[in-house]
C-alpha positions in Angstrom: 104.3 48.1 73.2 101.1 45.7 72.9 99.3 45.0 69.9 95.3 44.3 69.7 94.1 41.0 69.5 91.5 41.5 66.6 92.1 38.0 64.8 90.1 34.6 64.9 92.3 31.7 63.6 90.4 28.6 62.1 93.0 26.0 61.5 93.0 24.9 57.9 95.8 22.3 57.5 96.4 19.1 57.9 93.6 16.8 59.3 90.4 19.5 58.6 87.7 19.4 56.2 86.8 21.5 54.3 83.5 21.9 54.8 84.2 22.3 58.5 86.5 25.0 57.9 83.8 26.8 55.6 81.5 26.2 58.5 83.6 27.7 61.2 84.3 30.6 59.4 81.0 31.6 58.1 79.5 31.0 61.6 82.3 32.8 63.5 81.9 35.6 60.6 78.3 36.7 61.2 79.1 36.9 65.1 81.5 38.6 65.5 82.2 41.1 62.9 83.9 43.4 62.9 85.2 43.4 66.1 87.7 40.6 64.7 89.2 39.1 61.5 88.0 35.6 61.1 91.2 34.4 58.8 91.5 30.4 57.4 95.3 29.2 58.7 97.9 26.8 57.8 99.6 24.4 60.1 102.9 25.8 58.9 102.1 29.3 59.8 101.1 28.0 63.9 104.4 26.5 63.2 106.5 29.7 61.6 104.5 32.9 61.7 104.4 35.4 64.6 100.7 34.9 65.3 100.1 34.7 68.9 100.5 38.3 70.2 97.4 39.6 67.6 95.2 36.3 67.9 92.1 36.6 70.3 91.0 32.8 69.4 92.4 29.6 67.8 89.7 27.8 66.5 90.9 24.0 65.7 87.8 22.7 63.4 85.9 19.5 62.5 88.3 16.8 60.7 90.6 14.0 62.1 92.6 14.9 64.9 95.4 12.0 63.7 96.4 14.7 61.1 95.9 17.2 63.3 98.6 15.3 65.0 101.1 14.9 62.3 101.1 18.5 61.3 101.2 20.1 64.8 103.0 17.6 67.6 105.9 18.9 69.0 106.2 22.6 67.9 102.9 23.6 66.5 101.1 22.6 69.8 104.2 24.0 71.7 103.1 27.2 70.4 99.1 26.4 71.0 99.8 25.8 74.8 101.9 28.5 75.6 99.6 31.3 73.7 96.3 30.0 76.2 98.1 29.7 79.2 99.6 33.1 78.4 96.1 34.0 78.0 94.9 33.3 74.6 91.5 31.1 74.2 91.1 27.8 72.2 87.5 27.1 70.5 88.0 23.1 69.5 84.5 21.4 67.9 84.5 17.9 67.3 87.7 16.8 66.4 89.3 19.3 67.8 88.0 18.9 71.0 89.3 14.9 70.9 92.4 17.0 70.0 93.1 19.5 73.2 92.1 16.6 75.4 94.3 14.4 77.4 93.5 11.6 75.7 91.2 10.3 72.8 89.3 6.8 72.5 87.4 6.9 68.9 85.9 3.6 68.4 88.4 1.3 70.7 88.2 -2.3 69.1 86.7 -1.1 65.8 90.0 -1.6 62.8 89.1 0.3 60.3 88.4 3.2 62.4 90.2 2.7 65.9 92.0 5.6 67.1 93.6 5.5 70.7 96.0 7.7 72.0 96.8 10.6 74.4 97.3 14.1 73.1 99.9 17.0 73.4 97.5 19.8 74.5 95.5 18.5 77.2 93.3 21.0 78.0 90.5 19.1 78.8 93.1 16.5 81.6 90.7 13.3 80.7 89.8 11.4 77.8 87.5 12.7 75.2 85.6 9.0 74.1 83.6 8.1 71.0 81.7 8.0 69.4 79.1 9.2 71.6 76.4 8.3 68.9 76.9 5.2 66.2 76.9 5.3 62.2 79.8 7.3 61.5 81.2 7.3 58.1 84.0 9.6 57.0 82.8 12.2 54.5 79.5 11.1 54.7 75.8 12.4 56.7 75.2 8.2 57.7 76.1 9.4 61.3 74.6 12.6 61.1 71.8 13.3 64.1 69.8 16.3 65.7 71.6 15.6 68.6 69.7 17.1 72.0 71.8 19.4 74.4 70.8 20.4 78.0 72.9 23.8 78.7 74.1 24.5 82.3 72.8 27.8 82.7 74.5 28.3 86.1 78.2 28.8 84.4 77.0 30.4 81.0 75.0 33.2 82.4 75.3 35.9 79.8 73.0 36.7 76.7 70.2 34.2 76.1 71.4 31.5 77.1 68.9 28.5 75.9 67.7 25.7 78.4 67.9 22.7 75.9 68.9 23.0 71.8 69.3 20.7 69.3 73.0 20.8 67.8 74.6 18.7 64.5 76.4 15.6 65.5 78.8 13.6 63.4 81.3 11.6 65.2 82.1 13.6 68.0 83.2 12.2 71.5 81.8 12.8 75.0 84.0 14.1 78.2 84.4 11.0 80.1 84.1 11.9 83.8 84.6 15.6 83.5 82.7 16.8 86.9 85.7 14.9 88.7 88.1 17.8 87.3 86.1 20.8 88.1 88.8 21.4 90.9 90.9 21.5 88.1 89.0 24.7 86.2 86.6 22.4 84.3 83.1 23.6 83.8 80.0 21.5 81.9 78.6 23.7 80.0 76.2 21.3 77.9 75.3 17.6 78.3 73.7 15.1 76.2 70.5 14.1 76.6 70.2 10.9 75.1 71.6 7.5 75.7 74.9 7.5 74.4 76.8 4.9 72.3 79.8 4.8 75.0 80.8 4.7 78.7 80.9 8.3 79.6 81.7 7.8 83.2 80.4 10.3 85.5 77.9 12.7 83.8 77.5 13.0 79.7 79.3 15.8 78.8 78.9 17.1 75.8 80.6 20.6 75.9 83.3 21.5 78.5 84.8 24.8 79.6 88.6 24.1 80.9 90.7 26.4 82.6 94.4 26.9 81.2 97.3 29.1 82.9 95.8 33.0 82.5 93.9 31.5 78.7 90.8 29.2 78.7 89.9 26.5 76.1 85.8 25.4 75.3 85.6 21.8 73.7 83.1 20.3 71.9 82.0 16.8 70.8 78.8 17.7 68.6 78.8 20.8 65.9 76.8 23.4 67.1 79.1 25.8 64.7 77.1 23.9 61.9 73.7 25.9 60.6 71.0 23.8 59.2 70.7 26.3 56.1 74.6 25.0 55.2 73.7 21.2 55.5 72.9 19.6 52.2 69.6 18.3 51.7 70.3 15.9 48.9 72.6 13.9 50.7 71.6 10.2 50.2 70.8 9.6 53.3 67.3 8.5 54.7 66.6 11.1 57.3 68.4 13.6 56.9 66.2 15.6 55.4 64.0 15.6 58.8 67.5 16.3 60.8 68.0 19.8 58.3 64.8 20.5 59.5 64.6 20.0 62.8 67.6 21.9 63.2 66.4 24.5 61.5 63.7 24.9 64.1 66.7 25.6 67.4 68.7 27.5 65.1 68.2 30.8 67.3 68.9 28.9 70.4 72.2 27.1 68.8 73.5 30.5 67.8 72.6 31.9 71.3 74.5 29.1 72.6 77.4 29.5 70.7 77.5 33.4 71.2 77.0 32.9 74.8 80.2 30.4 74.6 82.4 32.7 73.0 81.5 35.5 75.3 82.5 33.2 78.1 86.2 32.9 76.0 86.4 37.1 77.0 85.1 38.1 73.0 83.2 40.7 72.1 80.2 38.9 70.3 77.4 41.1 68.0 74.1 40.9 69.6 72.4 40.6 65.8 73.9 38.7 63.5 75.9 40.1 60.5 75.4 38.6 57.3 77.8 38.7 53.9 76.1 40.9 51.9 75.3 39.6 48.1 78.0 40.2 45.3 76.9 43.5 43.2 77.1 44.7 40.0 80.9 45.4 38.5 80.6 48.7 36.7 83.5 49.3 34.6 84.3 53.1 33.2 87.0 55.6 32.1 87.8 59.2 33.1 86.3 59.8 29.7 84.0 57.4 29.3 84.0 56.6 26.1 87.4 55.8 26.2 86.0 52.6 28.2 85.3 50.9 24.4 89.2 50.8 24.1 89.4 48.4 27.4 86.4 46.4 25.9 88.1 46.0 22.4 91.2 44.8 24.2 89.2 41.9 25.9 87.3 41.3 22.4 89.1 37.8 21.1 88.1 36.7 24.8 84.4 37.5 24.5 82.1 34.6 23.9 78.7 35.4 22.8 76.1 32.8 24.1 72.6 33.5 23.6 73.2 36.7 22.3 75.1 37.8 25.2 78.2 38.6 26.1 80.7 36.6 28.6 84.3 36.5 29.9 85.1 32.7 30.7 88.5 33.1 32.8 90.3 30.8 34.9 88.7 32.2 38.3 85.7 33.5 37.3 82.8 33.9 34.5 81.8 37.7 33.8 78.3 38.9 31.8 79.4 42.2 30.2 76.0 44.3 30.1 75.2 47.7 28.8 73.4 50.4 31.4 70.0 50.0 30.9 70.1 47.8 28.4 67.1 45.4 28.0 68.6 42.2 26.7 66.6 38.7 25.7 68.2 37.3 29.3 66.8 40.7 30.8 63.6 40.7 29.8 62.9 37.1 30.3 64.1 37.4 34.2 61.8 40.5 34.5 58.2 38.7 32.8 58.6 35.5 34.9 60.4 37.2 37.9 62.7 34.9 38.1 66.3 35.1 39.3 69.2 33.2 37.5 70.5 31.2 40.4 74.0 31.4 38.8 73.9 35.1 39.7 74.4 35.6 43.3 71.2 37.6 44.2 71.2 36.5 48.1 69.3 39.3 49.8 70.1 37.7 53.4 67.3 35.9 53.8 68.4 32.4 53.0 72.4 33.2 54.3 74.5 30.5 53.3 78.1 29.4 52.0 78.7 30.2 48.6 81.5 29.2 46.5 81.9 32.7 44.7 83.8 31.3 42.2 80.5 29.8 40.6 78.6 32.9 40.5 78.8 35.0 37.2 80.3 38.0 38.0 77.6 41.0 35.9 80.1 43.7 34.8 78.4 47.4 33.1 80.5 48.8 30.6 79.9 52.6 30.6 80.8 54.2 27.6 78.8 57.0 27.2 78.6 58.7 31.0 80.0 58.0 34.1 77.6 55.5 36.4 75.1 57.7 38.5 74.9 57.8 42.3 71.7 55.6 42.0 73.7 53.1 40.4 77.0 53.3 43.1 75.4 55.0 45.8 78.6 54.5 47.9 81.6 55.5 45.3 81.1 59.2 43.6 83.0 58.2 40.5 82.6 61.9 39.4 84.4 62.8 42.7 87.0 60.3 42.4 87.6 61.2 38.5 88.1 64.8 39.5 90.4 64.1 42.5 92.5 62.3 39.8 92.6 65.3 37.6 93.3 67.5 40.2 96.5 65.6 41.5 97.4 65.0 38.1 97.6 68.3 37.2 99.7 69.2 40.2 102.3 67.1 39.5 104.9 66.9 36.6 105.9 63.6 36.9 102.1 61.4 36.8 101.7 58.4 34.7 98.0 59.8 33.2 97.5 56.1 32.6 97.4 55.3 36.5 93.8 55.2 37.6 92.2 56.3 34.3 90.7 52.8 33.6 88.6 51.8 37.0 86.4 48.8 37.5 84.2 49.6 40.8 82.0 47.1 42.7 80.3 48.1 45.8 80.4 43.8 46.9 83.0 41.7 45.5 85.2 38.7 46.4 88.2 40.5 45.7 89.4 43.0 44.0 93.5 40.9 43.7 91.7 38.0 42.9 89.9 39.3 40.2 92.7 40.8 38.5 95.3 38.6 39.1 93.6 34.6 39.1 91.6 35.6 35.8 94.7 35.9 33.6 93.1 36.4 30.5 91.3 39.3 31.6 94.9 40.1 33.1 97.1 40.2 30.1 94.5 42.2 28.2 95.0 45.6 30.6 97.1 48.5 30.5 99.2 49.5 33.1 97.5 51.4 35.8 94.2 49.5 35.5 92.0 50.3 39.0 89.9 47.8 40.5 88.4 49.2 43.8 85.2 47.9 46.5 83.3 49.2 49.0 83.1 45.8 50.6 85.2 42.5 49.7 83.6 39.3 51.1 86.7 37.2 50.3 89.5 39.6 50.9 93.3 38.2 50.0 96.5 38.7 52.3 99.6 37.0 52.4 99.8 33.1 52.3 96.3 31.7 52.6 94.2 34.6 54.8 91.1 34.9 53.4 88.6 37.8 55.3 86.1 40.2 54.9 86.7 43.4 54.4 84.1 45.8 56.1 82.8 49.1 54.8 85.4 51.9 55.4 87.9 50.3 54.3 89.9 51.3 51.0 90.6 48.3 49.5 91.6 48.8 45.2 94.4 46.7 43.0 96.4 48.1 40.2 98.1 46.4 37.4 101.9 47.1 36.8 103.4 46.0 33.8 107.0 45.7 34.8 109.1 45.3 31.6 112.0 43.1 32.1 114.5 45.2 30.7 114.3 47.1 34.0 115.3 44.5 36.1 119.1 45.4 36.4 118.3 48.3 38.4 114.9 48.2 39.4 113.8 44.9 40.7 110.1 44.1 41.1 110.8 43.0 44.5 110.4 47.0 45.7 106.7 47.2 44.2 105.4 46.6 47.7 108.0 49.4 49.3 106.6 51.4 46.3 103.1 50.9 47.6 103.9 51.4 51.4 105.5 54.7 50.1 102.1 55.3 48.4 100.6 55.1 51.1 102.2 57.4 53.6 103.2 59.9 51.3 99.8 59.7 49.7 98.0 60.0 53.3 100.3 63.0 53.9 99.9 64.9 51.4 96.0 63.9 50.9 95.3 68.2 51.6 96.2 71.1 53.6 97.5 69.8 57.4 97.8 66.4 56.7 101.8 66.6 56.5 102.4 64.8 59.8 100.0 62.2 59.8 100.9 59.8 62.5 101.2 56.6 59.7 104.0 54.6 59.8 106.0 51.2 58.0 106.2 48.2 59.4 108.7 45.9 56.9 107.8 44.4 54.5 104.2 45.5 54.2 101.7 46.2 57.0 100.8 49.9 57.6 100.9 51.0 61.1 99.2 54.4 62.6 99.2 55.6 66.5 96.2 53.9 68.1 93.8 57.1 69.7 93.1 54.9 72.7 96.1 54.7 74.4 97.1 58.2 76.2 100.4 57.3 77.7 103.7 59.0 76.9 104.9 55.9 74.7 103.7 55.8 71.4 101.7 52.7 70.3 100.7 51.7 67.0 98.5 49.6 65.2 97.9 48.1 62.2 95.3 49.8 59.9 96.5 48.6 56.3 98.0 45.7 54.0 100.3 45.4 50.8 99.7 42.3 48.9 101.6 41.8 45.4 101.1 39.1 42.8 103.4 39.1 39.9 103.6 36.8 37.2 106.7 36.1 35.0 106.6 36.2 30.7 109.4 36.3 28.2 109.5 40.7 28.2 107.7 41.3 31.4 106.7 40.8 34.9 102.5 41.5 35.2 102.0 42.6 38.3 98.5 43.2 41.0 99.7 45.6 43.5 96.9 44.9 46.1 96.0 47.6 49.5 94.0 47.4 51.9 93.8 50.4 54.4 90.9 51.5 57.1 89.8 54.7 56.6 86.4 55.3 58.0 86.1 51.9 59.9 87.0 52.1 63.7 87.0 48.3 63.9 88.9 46.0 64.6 91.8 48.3 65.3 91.9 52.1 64.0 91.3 53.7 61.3 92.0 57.2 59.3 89.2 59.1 59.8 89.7 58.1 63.9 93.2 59.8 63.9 91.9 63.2 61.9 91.7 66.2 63.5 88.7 67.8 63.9 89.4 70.8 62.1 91.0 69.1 59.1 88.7 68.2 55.7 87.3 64.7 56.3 88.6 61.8 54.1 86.5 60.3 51.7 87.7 57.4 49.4 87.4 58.5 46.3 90.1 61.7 46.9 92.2 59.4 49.0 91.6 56.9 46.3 93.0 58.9 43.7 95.9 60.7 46.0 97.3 56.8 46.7 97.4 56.0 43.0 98.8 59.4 42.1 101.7 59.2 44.2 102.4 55.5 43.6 102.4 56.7 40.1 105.0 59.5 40.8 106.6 57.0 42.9 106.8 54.4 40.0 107.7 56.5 37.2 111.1 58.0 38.9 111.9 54.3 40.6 112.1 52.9 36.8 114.3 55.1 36.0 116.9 55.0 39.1 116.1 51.7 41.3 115.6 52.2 45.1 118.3 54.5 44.8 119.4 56.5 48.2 116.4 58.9 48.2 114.1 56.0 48.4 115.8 54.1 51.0 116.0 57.7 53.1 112.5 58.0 52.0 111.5 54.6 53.2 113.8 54.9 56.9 112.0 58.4 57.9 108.4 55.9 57.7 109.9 52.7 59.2 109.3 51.5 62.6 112.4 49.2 63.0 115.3 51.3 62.8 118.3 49.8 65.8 115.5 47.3 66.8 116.9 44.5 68.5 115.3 41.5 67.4 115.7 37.4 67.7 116.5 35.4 64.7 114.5 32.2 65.2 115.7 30.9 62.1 119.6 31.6 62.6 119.1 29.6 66.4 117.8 32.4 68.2 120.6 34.5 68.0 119.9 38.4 68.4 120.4 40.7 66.0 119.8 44.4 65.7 118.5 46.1 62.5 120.2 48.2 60.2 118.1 49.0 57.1 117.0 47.0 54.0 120.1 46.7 50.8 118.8 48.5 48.1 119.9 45.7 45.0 117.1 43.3 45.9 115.2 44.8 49.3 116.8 42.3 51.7 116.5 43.3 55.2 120.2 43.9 56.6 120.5 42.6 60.1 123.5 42.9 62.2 124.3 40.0 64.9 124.7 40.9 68.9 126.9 39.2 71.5 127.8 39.5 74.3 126.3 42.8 75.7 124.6 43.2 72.8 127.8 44.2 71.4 128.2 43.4 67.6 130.2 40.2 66.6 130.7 41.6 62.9 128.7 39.4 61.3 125.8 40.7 59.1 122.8 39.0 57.8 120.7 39.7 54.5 117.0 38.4 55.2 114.3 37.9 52.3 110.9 39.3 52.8 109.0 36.7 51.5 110.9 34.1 53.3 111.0 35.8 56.7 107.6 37.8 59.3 108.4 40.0 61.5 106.7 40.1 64.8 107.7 43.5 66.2 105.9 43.5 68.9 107.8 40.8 70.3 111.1 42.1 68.8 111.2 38.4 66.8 111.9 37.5 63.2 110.4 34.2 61.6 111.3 32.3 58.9 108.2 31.8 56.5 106.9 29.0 54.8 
């Protein structure tokens, strides 16, 4: 069984910059989604989590390859080399193409910035030397230049490939020598143009393509990941104003190049560029509306009024309550001089850029008198969605009505988790069974660090649990995410009429797995189409809990989704009824588990989902030793794992494994201690 490579790793740890992570990502972003995930990454997940068999690139950033070093010698690059000669590809700009080379000279015989050594990865089998330009300060635009790069057009030969481009330079290196290894599966793909700062032996290269086992790696010494509109034009430095613009001017060829790069690394790279759409409206209602004023008089001792309007100031974010239609002071005044508050994020694509969306003041509608219009949410039917709820509620005995009453919708958001759960006065304020939902999340949450966006057609929503501590005993938190994976199937299964053997399954502790439509052969094949992310934080009577999901359900990319695996003849999906069937059922789910724990229906409940039963697995962190699966315990939802011998024969000994201490990589039968 194979899984899809649909991620894009940009290393995050150790050594990187931020703002050469932030411009990876938003580069890598706009070209190739959503064929792939573009997700931030720690050094100690290369180092612990099962990545390899799902990643389609590892990107290693701008930064300083000496921490690079620290974080990822031995192990980390262990794991780097043998997923590109197994295949995989390697993207490394600047620093991280000093990085994957054999050796890196950076400013021999200067002592405050001298760094000389060879390197682990060697993609690139000579020395990466620099700096190819002078003036480079760390953390600074001294060095900065428009630097001028003549493409090969001979070895990148699909899409419009440019003849010459202009590219941002900071203290990169040049490939000393690197035609003498093009026996060796190394490829010039661009050179500088201008005299450069060091000996660069044979040629000048500037960008190299290098062959690696089945895998390939690109390296870089300039930044042609870095847009001019990102660059900051008050940076005090004479100049630089001229180099923002006059790589503005190539920035169609740069991003040809670049596109033309990754297509040479086997992706599949957008022909237009995708932007992130602007952050809309928040329109906040109840399934009577004017019940929404009891929500609103909840958050009252938290509303500051400033200039006559009204404001949340959490620890996340700043939100502007508004009425529908309501012509405020701040209103009117935008609308007479046509101005836009540049606190608001307005961004209609035209100037794309990085934002820091925790800066921009989230607008939130209260609707207390009717239900928003489909002008105003032209993508979410909140009558549809309301009636769904009514109609599931009604055919069930055992519904919380609370669950999915109360439902904050925004058709762009940052994220519908973070939201809820980093703005913890806004979070202590709402009931249980609060709904916050998206058509499209721009800064989507997973486990650990993973940051994405999350496309159109995907269901994405977050409901608040208030978990009383008095339940504890017998119903730990802990099974709030088998809860929601529970939800999930059951809810997808029993969305209507022929549903009841939807081809959706568990994969432990919280990914949801369906049968992927492309593959026709007798053994089943799955992939991933959906996440479970829960937050919970602790107080003297209760645990406050954002039970985050994430599932594709119109969205064919980047794996499968719902509406792929329907039947013709069945009633389509839409995400307001499956909306309202998830938190229905999660509801029923709840209410029973706080009265009996994950008792034995559950965990039968649970087993007739899961794909793991008897799997024989390798327990990295117990020394490799195998083990095969035998269920989870139901006191604290520890996966029960029983060691093999000789002959796979059991020894007798049985292990109790944490879930948020341990991934699971079942497609490589391997479990891995996390961080």
């Amino acid at each position: 069984m194979a899984t899809k490579r649909m991620n894009v790793l940009v290393y995050s740890g150790n050594g990187s910059t931020i703002e050469s992570v932030r411009h990876c990502v938003y580069s890598l972003r706009r070209l190739l989604s959503p064929h792939y995930a573009v997700i931030p990454v720690s050094g100690d997940a290369i180092i612990k989590e099962p990545w390899t068999a799902s990643c389609a690139l590892f990107v290693m950033p701008g930064g300083a390859d000496l921490g690079y070093c620290r974080t990822l010698n031995g192990e980390g690059n262990r794991r780097i080399t043998q997923y590109v000669e197994r295949g995989g590809a390697y993207f490394g700009f600047c620093a991280g193409g000093y990085y994957a080379s054999k050796r890196c000279e950076f400013e021999v015989g200067n002592p405050k910035l001298e760094v000389v050594g060879d390197r682990e990865l060697a993609f690139f089998p000579g020395t990466c030397r620099g700096l190819a330009f002078p003036g480079f300060v760390y953390h600074s635009e001294r060095g900065a230049r428009d630097a001028e790069l003549k493409v090969d057009k001979t070895v990148l030969t699909e899409g419009a490939v440019p003849d010459v481009f202009k590219s941002y330079y900071n203290g990169g290196g040049v490939f000393v020598d690197a035609p003498r290894y093009k026996d060796r599966g190394v490829e010039i793909l661009a050179s500088y143009t201008e005299d450069l700062h060091v000996e660069s032996g044979d040629g000048a290269a500037a960008v190299v393509y290098c062959k690696v086992g089945d895998g390939a790696a690109i390296l870089t010494g300039p930044h042609p990941e870095f847009a001019a509109v990102n660059l900051d034009p008050k940076a005090d430095v004479a100049d630089f104003q001229r180099v923002i613009d006059s790589l503005a001017q190539d920035d169609k060829p740069r991003t040809d190049f670049v596109k033309a790069c990754l297509n040479k690394l086997g992706l599949q790279v957008n022909q237009e560029q995708s932007t992130v759409p602007s952050l809309s409206r928040l329109h906040l209602t109840s399934i009577q509306p004017p019940d929404t004023s009891k929500i609103v008089n909840a958050l009252r001792d938290i509303i500051v009024i400033e200039d006559g309007e009204e404001y949340i100031k959490d620890e996340n974010d700043t939100f502007h309550l508004e009425k529908p239609s309501a012509w405020s002071l701040g209103s009117i005044r935008d609308a007479l001089t046509e101005v836009q508050n540049d606190k608001y994020d307005q961004n209609d694509g035209a100037e794309d850029r990085i934002l820091d969306y925790s800066t921009v003041i989230k607008r939130m509608i209260i609707h207390e008198n009717e239900h928003p219009t489909s002008k105003e949410t032209p993508y979410f039917n909140h009558h549809a969605y309301f009636a769904n709820l009514q109609h599931y509620q009604s055919a069930s005995k055992d519904v919380d009505p609370d669950f999915g009453r109360d439902l904050l919708y925004g058709e762009v958001v940052t994220s519908t988790n973070t939201m809820l759960e980093k703005n913890t006065q806004l979070l202590r304020r709402l009931p249980s069974g609060f709904t916050a939902t998206a058509t499209v999340q721009v800064a989507g949450r997973g486990r650990g660090t993973n940051v994405w966006v999350s496309p159109a057609g995907s269901l994405m929503f977050s409901l608040v649990v208030r978990h009383d501590m008095s339940l504890m005993s017998h119903a730990p938190v802990v099974f709030l995410q088998y809860l929601a994976a529970l939800a999930i199937v059951e809810g997808i299964n029993s969305y209507d009429t022929g549903y009841q053997d939807f081809p959706v399954k568990l994969k432990w502790p919280n990914d949801i797995y369906a049968r992927d439509p492309s593959q026709t052969s007798a053994t089943k094949s799955y992939v991933k189409i959906g996440g479970i992310l829960v937050n919970s934080h602790y107080s003297s009577t209760e645990y406050l809990s954002v039970v985050g999901i994430g599932l594709n359900t119109t969205n064919a990319l980047p794996t499968t989704s719902l509406a792929a695996l329907t039947p013709a003849h069945l009633p389509a999906i839409t995400p307001e009824k499956l909306l309202a069937r998830l938190i229905t059922t999660f509801s029923s789910l709840y209410g029973r588990f706080r009265l009996t724990g994950f008792d034995r229906e559950f965990e039968e409940m649970y087993y007739k989902y899961w794909l793991h039963t008897d799997q024989i697995v390798t327990l990295e962190a117990e020394g490799g030793i195998k083990a095969r699966i035998k269920g989870i315990t139901r006191d604290w939802g520890l996966l029960i794992a029983e060691e093999l011998g000789w002959e796979d024969r059991p020894t007798g000994k049985i292990l109790q494994l944490q879930s948020d201490s341990n991934s699971f990589d079942f497609f490589k039968g391997l479990l891995k201690r996390k961080v």
